[in-house]
C-alpha positions as CSV (number, residue, x, y, z in Angstrom):
1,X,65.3,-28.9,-30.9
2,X,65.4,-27.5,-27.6
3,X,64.6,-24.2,-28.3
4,X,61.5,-25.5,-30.4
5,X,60.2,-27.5,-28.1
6,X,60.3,-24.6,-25.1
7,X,58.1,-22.8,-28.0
8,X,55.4,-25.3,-28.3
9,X,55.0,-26.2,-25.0
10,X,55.1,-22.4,-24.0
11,X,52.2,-21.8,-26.6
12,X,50.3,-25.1,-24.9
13,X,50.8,-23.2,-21.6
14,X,49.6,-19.9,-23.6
15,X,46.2,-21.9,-24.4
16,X,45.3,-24.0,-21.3
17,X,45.3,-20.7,-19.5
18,X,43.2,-18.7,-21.9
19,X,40.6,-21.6,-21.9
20,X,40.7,-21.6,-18.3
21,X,40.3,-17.8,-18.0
22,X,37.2,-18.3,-20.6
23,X,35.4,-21.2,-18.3
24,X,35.5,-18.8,-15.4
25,X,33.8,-16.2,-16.5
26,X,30.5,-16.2,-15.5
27,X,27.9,-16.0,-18.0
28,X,26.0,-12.8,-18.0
29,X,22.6,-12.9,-16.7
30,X,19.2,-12.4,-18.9
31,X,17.7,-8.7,-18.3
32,X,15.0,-9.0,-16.0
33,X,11.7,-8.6,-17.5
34,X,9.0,-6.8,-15.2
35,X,4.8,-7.4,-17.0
36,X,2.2,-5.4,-16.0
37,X,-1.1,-7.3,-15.6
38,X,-4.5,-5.6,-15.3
39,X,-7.3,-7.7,-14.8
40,X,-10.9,-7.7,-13.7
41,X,-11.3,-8.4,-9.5
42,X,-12.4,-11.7,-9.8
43,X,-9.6,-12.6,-11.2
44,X,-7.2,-11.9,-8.1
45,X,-7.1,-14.6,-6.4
46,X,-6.3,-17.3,-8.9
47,X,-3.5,-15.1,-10.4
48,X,-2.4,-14.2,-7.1
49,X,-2.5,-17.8,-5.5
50,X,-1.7,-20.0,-8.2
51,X,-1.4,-18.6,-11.8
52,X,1.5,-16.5,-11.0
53,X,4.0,-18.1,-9.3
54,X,3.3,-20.9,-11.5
55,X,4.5,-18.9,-14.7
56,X,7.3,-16.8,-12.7
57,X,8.8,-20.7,-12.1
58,X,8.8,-21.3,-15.4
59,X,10.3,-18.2,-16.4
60,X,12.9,-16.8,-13.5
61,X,13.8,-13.7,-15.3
62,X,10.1,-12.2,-15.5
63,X,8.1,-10.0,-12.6
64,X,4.7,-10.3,-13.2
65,X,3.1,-7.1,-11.3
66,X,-0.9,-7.2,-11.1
67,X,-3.8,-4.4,-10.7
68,X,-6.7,-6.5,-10.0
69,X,-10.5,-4.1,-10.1
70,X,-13.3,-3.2,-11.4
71,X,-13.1,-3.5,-15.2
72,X,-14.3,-0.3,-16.3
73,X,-12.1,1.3,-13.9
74,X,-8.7,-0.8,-15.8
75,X,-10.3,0.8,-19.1
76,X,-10.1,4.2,-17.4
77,X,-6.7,3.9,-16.2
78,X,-5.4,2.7,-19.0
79,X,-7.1,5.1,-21.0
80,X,-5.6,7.7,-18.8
81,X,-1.8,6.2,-19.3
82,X,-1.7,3.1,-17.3
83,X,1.6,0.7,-18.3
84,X,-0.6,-2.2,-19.3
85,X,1.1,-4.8,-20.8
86,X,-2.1,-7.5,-20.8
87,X,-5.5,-6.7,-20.2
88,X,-8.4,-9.2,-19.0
89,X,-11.7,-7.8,-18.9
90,X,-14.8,-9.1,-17.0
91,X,-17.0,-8.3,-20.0
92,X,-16.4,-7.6,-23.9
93,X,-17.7,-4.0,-23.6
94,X,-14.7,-2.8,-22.0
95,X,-12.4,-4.6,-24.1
96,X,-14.2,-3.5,-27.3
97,X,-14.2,0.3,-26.4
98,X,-10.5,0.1,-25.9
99,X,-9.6,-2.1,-28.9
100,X,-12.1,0.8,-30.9
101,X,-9.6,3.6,-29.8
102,X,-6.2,2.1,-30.6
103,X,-5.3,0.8,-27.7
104,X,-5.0,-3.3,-27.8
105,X,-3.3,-4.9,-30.5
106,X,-6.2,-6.6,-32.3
107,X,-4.9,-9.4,-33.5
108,X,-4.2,-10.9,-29.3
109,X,-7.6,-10.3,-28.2
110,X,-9.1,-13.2,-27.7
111,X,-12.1,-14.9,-25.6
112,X,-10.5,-16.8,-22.2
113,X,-12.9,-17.5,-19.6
114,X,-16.4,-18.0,-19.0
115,X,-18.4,-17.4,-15.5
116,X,-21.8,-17.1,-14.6
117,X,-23.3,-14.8,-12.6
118,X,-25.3,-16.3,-9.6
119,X,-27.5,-15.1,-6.4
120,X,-25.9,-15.5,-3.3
121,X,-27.1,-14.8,0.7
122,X,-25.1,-14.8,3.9
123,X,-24.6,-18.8,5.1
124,X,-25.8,-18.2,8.3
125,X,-28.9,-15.7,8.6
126,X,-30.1,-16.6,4.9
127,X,-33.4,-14.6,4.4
128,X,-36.0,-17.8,3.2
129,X,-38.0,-15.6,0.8
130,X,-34.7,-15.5,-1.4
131,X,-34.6,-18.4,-3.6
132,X,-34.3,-17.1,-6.9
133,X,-33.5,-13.4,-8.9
134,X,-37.2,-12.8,-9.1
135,X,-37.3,-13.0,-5.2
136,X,-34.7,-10.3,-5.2
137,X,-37.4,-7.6,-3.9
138,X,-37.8,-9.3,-0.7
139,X,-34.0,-8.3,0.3
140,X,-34.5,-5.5,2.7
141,X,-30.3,-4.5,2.0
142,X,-29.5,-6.4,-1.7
143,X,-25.9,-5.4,-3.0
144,X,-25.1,-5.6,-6.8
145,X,-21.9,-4.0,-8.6
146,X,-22.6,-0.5,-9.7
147,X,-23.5,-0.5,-14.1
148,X,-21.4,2.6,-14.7
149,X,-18.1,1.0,-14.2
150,X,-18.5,-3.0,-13.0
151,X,-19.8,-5.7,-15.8
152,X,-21.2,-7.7,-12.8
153,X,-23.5,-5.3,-12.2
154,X,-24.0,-4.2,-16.0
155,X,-25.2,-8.1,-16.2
156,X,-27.0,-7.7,-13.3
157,X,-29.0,-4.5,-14.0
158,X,-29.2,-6.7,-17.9
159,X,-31.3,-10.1,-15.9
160,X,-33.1,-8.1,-13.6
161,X,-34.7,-5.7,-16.2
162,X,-35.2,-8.7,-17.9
163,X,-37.5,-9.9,-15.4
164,X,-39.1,-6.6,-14.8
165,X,-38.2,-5.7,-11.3
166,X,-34.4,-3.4,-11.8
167,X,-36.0,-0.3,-10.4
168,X,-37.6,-2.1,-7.3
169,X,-34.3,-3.5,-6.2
170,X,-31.7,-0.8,-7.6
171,X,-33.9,1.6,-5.5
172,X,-32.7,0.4,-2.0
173,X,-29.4,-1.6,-3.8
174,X,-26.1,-0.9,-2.4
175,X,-23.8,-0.3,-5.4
176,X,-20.4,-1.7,-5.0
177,X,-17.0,-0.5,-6.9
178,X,-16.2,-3.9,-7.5
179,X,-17.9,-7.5,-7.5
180,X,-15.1,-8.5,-4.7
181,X,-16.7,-5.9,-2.3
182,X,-19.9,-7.3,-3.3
183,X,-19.2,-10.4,-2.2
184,X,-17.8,-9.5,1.4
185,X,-21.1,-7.4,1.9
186,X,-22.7,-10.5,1.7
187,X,-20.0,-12.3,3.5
188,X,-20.1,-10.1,6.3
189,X,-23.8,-9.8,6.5
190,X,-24.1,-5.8,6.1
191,X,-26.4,-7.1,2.6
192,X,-29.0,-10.0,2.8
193,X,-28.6,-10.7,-0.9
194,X,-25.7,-10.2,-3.8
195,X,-25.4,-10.7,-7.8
196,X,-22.1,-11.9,-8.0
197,X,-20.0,-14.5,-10.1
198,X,-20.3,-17.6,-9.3
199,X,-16.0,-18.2,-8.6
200,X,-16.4,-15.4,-6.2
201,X,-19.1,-17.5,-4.4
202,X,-17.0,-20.7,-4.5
203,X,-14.0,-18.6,-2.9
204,X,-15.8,-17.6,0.1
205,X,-18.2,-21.0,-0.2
206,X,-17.9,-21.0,4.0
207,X,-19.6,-17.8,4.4
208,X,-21.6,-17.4,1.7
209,X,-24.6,-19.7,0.1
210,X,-25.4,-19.4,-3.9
211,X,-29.3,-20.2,-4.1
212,X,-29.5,-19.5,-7.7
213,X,-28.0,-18.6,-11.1
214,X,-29.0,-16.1,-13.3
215,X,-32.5,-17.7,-15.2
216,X,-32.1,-19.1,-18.6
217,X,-32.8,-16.1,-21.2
218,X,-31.9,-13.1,-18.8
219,X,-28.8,-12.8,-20.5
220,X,-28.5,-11.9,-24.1
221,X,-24.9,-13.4,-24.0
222,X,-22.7,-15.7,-21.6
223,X,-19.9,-13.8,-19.4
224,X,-17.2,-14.0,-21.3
225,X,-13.5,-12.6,-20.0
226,X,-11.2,-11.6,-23.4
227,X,-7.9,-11.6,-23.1
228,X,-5.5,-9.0,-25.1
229,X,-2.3,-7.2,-25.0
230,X,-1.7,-3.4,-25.2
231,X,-1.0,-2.3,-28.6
232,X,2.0,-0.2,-26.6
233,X,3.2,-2.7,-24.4
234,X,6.2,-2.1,-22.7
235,X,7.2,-5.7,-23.3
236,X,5.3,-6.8,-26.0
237,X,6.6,-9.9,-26.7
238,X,7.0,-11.6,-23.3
239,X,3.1,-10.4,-22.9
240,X,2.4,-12.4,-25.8
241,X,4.1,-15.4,-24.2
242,X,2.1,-15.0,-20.8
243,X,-0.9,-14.7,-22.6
244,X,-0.4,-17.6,-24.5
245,X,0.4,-19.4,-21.4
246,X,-3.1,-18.2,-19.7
247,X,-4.7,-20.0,-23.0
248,X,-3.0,-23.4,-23.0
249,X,-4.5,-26.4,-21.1
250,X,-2.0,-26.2,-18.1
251,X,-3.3,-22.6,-16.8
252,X,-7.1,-23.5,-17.8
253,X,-7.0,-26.4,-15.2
254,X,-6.5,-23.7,-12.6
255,X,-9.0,-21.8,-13.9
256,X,-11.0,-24.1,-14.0
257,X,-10.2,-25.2,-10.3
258,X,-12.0,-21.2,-9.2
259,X,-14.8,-22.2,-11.2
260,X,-14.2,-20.3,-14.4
261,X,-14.9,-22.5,-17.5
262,X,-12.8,-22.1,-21.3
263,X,-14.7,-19.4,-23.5
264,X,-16.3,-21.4,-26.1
């Protein structure tokens, strides 16, 4: 009896200490995740500020890295080998052109956002023959993005041949590489006049004064930013996640805070 009860409580000995040695062992930790964001400019400062360390919260084991310019410049690079794993574009020609060669998987691109493009002057020395896009010629230094690579200023060159007076102000316009260095031309008073969007204006609202938006019929279509992951995303599924997140009501109340509006 004695000897059998040494065994049993020697195998109970056995067992505590196994289950013991199990609960200490710490439980491996989830392979960190690193996205690659590129989005238009415009977009910077909401991703940067809010957008992002509200989703990198949720999710602890993801690194959301972003390249934030001029959309036609992210279709370049990406074109050129650029580790995209989501794309946002500033305009649907970009997006297209890239989904047309193979590079975004079709079936995630997606309308997101909606801005408008608007007239703005510098807040303090505000020239008063600039009230509207047909006063445009009476900037002495206007500033628009440039057509070849920035949809801000593919919509701009689109509204002001519209109203029949592109060539008068593109021939003394300062063409910027992005809509962001648009903006601080105007902000900083080296330009009397800017086509910009309208949550660019709102972020620099102190410096700069929007006196009109973009007349009714001088675009063919609204400003619409698609969203869509690469078709060779390096994490393909986590980019499907965060772009489902940008799409769900939480992340379009931020949005919607810069002044973007949900594509319709």
């Amino acid at each position: 009896m004695k000897k059998a009860f040494c065994l049993v409580c020697s195998l109970m000995l056995v067992l505590l200490l196994t289950g013991c040695g199990g609960s200490n062992k710490a439980a491996a930790p989830k392979e960190a995740k690193t996205l690659h964001l590129a989005a238009a400019a415009s977009m910077e400062k909401v991703f940067t500020q809010k957008l992002l360390p509200l989703y990198q919260q949720k999710h602890p084991d993801v690194k959301i890295e972003g390249v934030y310019d001029a959309s036609g410049k992210l279709q370049a690079q990406i074109e050129s080998g650029l580790a995209a794993d989501v794309f946002i574009s500033a305009a649907n020609k970009q997006m297209k052109a890239l989904s047309d060669k193979g590079y975004m998987d079709k079936e995630t691109v997606k309308p997101l956002l909606e801005n408008k493009l608007v007239l703005i002057v510098p807040k303090q020395s505000a020239n008063a023959e600039i009230q509207g896009f047909e006063n445009l010629t009476a900037a002495k230094h206007p500033a628009i993005g440039d057509p070849a690579s920035v949809p801000a200023g593919q919509y701009s060159k689109e509204a002001l041949t519209k109203l029949g007076i592109w060539e008068q102000v593109s021939a003394k316009a300062s063409l910027g590489t992005n809509v962001t260095q648009v903006l601080n031309w105007v902000a900083e008073g080296s330009a009397d006049a800017g086509l910009v969007y309208a949550t660019d204006a709102a972020l620099l609202k102190d410096k700069v004064q929007v006196v009109a938006e973009a007349p009714q019929g001088a675009l063919q279509k609204p400003v619409i930013y698609p969203i869509g992951v690469l078709q060779k995303a390096p994490q393909a599924a986590a980019a499907k996640e965060f772009a489902a997140f940008l799409q769900s009501d939480e992340a379009m109340k931020i949005f919607e805070e810069y002044g973007f509006a949900r594509a319709k």
